[in-house]
VMD Tcl script that draws the C-alpha trace (Angstrom):
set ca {
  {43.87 -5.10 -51.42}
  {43.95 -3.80 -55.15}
  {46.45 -5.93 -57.13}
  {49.64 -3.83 -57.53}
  {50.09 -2.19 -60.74}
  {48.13 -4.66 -62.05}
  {51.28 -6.94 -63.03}
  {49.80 -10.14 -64.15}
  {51.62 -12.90 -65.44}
  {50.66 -15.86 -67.47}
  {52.80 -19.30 -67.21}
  {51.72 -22.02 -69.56}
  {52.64 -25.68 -70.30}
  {54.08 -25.46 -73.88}
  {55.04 -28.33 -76.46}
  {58.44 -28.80 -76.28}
  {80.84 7.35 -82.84}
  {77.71 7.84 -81.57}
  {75.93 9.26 -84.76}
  {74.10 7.71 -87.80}
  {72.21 10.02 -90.16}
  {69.54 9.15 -91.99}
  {66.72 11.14 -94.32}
  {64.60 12.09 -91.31}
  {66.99 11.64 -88.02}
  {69.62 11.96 -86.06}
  {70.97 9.56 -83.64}
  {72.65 10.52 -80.56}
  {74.39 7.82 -78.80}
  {76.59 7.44 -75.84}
  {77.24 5.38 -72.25}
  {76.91 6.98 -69.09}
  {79.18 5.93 -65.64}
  {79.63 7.16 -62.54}
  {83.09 9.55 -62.58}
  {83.81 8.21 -58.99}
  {83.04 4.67 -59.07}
  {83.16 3.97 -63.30}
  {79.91 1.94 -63.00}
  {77.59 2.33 -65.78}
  {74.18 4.37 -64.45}
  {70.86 3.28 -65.51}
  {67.94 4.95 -65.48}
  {69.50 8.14 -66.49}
  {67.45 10.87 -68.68}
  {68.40 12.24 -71.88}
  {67.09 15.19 -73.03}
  {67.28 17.47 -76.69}
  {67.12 20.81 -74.53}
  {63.72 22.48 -74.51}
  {62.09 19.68 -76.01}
  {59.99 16.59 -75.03}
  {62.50 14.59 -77.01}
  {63.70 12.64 -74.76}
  {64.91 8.67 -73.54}
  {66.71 6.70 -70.90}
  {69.76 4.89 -70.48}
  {69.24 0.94 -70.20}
  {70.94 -1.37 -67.52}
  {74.36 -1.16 -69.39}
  {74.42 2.76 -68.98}
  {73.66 3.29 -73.05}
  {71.52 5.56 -74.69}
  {70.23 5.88 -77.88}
  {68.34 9.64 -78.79}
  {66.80 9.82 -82.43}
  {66.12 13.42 -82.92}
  {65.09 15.48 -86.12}
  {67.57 15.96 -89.10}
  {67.27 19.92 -88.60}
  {68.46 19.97 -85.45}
  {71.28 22.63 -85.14}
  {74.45 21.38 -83.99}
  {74.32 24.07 -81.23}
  {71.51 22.71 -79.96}
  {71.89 20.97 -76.31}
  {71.46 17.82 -74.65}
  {70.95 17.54 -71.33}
  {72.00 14.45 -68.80}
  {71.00 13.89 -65.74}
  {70.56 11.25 -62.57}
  {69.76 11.94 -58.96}
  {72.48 12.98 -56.59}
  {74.26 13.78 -59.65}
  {75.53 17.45 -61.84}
  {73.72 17.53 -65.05}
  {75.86 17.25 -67.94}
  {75.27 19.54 -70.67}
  {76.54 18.54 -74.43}
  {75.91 20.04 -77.68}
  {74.81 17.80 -81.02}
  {77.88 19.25 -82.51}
  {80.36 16.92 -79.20}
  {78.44 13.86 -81.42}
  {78.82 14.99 -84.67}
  {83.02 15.14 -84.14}
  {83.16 11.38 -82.54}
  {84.47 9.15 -85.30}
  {81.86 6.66 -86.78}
  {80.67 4.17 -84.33}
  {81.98 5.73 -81.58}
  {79.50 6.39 -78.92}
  {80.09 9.42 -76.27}
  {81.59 8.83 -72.83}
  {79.95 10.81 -70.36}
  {80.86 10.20 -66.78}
  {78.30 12.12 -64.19}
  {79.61 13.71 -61.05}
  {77.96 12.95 -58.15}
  {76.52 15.61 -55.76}
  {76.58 15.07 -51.85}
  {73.73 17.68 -50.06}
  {73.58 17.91 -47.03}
  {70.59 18.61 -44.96}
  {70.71 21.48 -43.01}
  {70.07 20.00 -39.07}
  {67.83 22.71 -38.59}
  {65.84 21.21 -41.59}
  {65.77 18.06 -40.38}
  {64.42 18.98 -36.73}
  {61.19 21.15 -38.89}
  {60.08 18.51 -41.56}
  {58.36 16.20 -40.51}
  {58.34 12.79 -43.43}
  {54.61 12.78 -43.17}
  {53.75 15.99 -43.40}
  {55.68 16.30 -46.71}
  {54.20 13.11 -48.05}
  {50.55 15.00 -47.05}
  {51.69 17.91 -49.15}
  {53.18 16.36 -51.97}
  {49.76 15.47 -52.71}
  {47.67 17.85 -51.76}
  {49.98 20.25 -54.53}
  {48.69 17.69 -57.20}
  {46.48 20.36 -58.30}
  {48.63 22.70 -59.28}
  {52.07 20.72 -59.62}
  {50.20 18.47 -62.82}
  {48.35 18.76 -65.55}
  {44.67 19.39 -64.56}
  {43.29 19.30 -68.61}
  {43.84 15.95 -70.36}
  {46.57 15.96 -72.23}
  {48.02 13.47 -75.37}
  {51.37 12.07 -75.43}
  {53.23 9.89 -77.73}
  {55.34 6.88 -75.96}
  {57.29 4.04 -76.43}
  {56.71 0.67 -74.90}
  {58.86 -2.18 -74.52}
  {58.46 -5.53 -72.56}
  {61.19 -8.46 -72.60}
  {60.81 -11.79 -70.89}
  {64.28 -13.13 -70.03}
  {65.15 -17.03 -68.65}
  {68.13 -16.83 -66.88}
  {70.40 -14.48 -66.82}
  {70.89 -13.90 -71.40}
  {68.23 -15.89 -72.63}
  {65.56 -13.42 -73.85}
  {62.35 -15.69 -74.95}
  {59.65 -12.42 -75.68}
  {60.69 -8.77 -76.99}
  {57.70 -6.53 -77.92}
  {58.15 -3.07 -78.76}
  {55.45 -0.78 -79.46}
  {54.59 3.43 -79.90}
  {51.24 4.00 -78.10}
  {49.32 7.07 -78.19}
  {48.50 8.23 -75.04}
  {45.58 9.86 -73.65}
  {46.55 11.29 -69.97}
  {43.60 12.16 -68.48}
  {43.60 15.03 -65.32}
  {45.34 14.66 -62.12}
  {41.99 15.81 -60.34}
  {39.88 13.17 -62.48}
  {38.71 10.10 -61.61}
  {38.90 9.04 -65.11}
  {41.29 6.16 -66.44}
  {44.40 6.88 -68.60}
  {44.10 5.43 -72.14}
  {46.87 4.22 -74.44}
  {46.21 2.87 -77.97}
  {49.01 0.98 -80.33}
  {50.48 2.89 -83.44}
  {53.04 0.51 -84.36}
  {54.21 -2.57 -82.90}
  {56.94 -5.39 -83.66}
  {57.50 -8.72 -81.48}
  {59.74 -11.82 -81.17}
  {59.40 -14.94 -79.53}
  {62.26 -17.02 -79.21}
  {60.48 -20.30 -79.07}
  {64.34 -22.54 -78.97}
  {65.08 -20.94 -75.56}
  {61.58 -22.50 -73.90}
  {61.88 -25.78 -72.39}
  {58.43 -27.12 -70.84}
  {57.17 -23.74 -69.56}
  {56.13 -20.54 -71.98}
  {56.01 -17.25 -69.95}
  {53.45 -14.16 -71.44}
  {52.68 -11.04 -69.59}
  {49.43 -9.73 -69.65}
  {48.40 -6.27 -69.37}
  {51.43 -4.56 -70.13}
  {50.59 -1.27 -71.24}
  {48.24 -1.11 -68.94}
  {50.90 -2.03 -66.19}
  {53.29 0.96 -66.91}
  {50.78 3.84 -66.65}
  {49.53 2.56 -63.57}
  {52.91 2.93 -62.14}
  {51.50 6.99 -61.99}
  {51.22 6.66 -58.28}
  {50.54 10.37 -58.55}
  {47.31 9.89 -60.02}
  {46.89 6.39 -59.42}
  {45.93 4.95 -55.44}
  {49.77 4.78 -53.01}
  {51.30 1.67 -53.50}
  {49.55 -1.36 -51.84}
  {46.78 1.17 -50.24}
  {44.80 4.09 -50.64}
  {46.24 7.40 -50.52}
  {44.07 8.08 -47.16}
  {45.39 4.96 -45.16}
  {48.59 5.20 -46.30}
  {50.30 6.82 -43.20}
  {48.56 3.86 -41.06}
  {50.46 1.14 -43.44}
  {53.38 2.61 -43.84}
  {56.20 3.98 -41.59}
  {58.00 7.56 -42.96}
  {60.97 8.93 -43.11}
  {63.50 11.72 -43.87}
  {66.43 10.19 -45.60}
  {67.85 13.59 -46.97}
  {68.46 16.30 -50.19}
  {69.53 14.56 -53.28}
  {69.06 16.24 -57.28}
  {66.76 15.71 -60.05}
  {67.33 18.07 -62.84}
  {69.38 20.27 -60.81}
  {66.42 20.44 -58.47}
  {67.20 19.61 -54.63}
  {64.62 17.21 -54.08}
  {63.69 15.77 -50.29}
  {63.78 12.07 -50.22}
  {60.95 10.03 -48.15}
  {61.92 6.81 -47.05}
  {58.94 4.58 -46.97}
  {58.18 0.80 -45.38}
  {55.40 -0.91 -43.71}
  {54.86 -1.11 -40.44}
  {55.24 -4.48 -38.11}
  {51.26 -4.95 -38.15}
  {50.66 -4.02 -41.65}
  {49.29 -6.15 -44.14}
  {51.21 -8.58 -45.99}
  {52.34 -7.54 -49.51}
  {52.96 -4.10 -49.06}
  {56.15 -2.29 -50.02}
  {59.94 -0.58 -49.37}
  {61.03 2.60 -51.08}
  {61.36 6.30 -51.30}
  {60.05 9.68 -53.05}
  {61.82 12.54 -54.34}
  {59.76 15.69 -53.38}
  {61.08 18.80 -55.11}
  {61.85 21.01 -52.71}
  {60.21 24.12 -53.65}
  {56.67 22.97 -55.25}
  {56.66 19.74 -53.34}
  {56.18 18.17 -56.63}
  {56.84 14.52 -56.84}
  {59.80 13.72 -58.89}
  {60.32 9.95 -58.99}
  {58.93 7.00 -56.98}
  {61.11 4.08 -56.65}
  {59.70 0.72 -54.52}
  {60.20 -3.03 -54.34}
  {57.96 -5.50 -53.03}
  {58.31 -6.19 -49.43}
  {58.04 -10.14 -49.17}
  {59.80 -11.17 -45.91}
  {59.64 -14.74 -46.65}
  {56.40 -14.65 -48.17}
  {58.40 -15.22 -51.51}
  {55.97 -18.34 -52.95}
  {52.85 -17.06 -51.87}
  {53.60 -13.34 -53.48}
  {53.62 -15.97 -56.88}
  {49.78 -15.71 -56.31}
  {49.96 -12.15 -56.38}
  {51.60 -11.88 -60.14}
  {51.16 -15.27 -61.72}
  {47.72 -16.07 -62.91}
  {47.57 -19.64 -64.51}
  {50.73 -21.80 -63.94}
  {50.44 -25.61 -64.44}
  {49.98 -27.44 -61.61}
  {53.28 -29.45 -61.33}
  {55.47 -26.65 -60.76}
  {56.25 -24.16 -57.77}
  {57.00 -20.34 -58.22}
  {58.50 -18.24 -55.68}
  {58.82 -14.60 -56.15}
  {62.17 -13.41 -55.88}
  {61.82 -9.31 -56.41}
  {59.60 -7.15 -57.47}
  {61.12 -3.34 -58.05}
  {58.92 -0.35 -59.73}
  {60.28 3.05 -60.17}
  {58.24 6.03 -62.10}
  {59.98 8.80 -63.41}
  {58.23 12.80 -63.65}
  {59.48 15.69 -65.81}
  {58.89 19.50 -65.09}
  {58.04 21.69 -68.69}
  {57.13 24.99 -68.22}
  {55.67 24.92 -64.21}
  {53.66 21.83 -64.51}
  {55.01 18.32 -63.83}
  {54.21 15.29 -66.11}
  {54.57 11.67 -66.37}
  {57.93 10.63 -68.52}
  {58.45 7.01 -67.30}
  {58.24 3.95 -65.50}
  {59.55 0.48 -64.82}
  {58.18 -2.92 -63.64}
  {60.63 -6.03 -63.17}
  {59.28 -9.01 -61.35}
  {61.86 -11.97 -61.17}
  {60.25 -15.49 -60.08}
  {61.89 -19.26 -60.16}
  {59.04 -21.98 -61.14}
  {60.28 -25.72 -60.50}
  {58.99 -29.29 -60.88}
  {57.47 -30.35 -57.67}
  {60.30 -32.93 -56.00}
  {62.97 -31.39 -57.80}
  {66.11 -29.84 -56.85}
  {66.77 -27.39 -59.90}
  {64.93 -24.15 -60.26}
  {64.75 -22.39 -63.60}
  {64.42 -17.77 -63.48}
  {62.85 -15.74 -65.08}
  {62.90 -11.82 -65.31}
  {59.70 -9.96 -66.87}
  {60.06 -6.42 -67.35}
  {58.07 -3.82 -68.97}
  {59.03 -0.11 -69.33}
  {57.46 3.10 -70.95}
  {59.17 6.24 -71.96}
  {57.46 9.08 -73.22}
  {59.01 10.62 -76.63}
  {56.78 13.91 -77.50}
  {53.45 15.35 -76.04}
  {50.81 15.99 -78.79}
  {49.40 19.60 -79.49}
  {45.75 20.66 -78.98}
  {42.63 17.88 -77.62}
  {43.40 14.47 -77.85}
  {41.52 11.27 -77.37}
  {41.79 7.66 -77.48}
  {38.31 5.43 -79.00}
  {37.54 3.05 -76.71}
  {37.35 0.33 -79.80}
  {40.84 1.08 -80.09}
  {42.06 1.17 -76.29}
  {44.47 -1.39 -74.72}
  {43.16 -3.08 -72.00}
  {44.37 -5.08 -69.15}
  {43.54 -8.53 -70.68}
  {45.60 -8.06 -73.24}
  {48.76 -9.85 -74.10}
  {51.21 -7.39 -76.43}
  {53.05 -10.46 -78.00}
  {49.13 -11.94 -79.22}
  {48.81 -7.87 -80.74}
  {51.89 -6.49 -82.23}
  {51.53 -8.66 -85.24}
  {48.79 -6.37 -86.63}
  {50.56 -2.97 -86.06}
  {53.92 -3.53 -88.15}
  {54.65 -1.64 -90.14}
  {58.70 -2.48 -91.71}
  {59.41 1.26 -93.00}
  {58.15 3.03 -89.47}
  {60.65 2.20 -86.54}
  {63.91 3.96 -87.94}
  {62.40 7.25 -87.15}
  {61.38 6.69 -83.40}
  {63.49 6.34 -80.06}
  {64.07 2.99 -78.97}
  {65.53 1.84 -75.59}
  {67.89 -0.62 -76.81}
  {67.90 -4.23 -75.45}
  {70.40 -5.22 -72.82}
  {73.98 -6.18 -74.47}
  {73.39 -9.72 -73.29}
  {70.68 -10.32 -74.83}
  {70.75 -13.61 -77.00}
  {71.47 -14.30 -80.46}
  {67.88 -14.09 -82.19}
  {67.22 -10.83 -80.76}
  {70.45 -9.15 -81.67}
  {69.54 -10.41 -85.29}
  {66.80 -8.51 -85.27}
  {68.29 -5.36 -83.86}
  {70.66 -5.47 -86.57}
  {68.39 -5.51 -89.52}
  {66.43 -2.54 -87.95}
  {70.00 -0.89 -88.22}
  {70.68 -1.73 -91.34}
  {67.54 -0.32 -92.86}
  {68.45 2.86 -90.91}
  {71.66 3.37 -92.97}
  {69.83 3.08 -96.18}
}
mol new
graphics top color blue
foreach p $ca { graphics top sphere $p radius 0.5 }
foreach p [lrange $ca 0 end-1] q [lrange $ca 1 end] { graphics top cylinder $p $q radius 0.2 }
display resetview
């Protein structure tokens, strides 16, 4: 079986308001909840109307959009989630918030419901057939060069962050009817590691970059399988109608069936109802007990006095529609394990996660040297350190870091702030 998404970890034995302007950019803040329940959404896209300027919110519901300093202040941004209305703003509902205020936007869910006559005629795996056999003329069939923003964070326990990279890549997207790898090179980069928080145990992951655009299970091989076996792995089904964009979009349930192979996966697809283009993708690791030997699945060296157990492992990969054609906007990987001494009681977590957004989509041919291409052996903490560049990041969109995160990271958040006011 191909190794999923190519997630590779490394464990080693170590020694031991809303709006700020600036010369060149706006930024657009604000937290998004659920009008029903009040709980903050993640996950949900931002969008500068009729641009590829775009970002996500993070696991507290809180965005961050950087756009141009010409923008108009009629100018719209858009907000949307699944099974939710899209909420439409304008710069100028940011511009009026008093300084360091960030804008409340509560999303109202949407219930659809399927049609019974639908749900007798559509048949799970005969939309999963189509979805891709569309890819032809639902993606982009000419390589195409995007810019996009990286960002991977190791966490021990539940606050302590040890690793933060962040990094722009240029990407070169090759077709959806080629054979031919995608290829991302580094632009800028900036780490941290947060060497007080390790104890005996120093976590890297390896092969990030790498990681999130293989989570393109458009163009990349069904999760766990090929595309052709997949229906003999995997069990489908018709869950129902929720929206993307204020597109209806079918949603196929997916899991494996009792005599698949171990190691396989649970989740579901939004097909757009219309094209049959594939919206999002959004799976987790099926372990079923199997939790300490899936730690031979992800974890590559790991001293031999401690035991790791896999605890989760959830993907999701996000598409955006411009102009007809559907293209890759982002993805997700978090893998949570616990490593422990052998003969001891206590168990220490950890939480890797890596996640891409695309910010912009380059004009005319674009291509990435191969001297210059990231590759799946690479570590991004062991790389960043030749890419900064202290006068760049203020005029990019970051994904800001989880509220918990500890001390030395928010130290470093701040000064990145601070040199944005200037």
């Amino acid at each position: 079986m191909k190794r999923l998404i190519a997630t590779l970890i490394l464990v080693l034995a170590c020694w031991g308001g809303a709006l700020a302007q600036t010369r060149d950019f706006l930024t657009l803040s604000g937290k998004v909840i659920d009008s029903q329940t009040r709980e903050n959404l993640a996950f949900v896209s931002v969008n500068l109307k009729g641009t590829n300027i775009s970002i996500v919110t993070n696991s507290e519901g809180v965005f961050t959009l950087k756009v141009p300093a010409t923008t108009g202040e009629d100018e719209h941004v858009t907000i949307s989630s699944l099974g939710y209305l899209t909420a439409d703003y304008t710069v100028a509902d940011f511009l009026k918030l008093p300084e360091n205020r960030m804008l409340g936007v509560a999303l109202i869910p949407v219930v659809m419901k399927l049609d019974p006559a639908v749900v007798r005629s559509v048949d799970p795996k005969v939309l999963f057939s189509t979805a891709y056999s569309r890819v032809r003329w639902n993606y982009p069939t000419k390589t195409v060069g995007m810019t996009a923003f990286y960002r991977e964070m190791i966490k021990k326990g539940s606050s302590k962050y040890l690793v933060l990279n962040e990094a722009v890549v240029d990407i070169e997207k090759t077709s959806y009817t080629s054979y031919a790898n995608d290829k991302a090179a580094i632009y800028k980069g900036r780490g941290s590691i947060n060497y007080d928080a390790t104890d005996t145990l120093f976590v890297q992951f390896q092969g990030g970059i790498t990681a999130a655009l293989d989570m393109d299970l458009v163009k990349n091989p069904f999760v766990g399988t090929t595309l052709q076996s997949a229906t003999h792995f995997y069990d489908f089904s018709l869950d129902g109608i929720e929206t993307l964009d204020d597109k209806a979009c079918y949603v196929v349930g997916f899991k494996p069936k009792e005599s698949a192979q171990p190691f396989l996966f649970i989740g579901k697809m939004f097909i757009e109802t219309e094209s049959f283009a594939i919206a999002r993708i959004e799976f987790t690791m099926d372990l079923k007990g199997r939790e300490e030997a899936a730690a031979g699945e992800f974890i590559i060296r790991r001293p031999p006095d401690r035991r790791f157990t896999v605890e989760r492992a959830d993907y999701a990969v996000n598409f955006k529609e411009y102009d007809g054609l559907w293209y890759f906007e982002y993805s997700r990987i978090d893998i949570n394990f616990t490593a422990r001494k052998r003969r001891s009681l206590f168990r220490t977590s950890y939480t890797v996660t890596g996640e891409m957004a695309v910010t912009d989509h380059k004009k005319g041919d674009f291509k990435v040297e191969n001297d210059d291409r990231v590759r799946m052996r690479d570590i991004l903490s062991n790389r960043v350190a030749a890419f900064t560049d202290e006068d760049f990041w203020e005029g990019y969109n970051v994904i800001e870091p989880d509220q918990s995160i500890d001390q030395a990271i928010r130290r470093i958040i701040r000064q990145l702030r601070r040199r944005e006011e200037d």
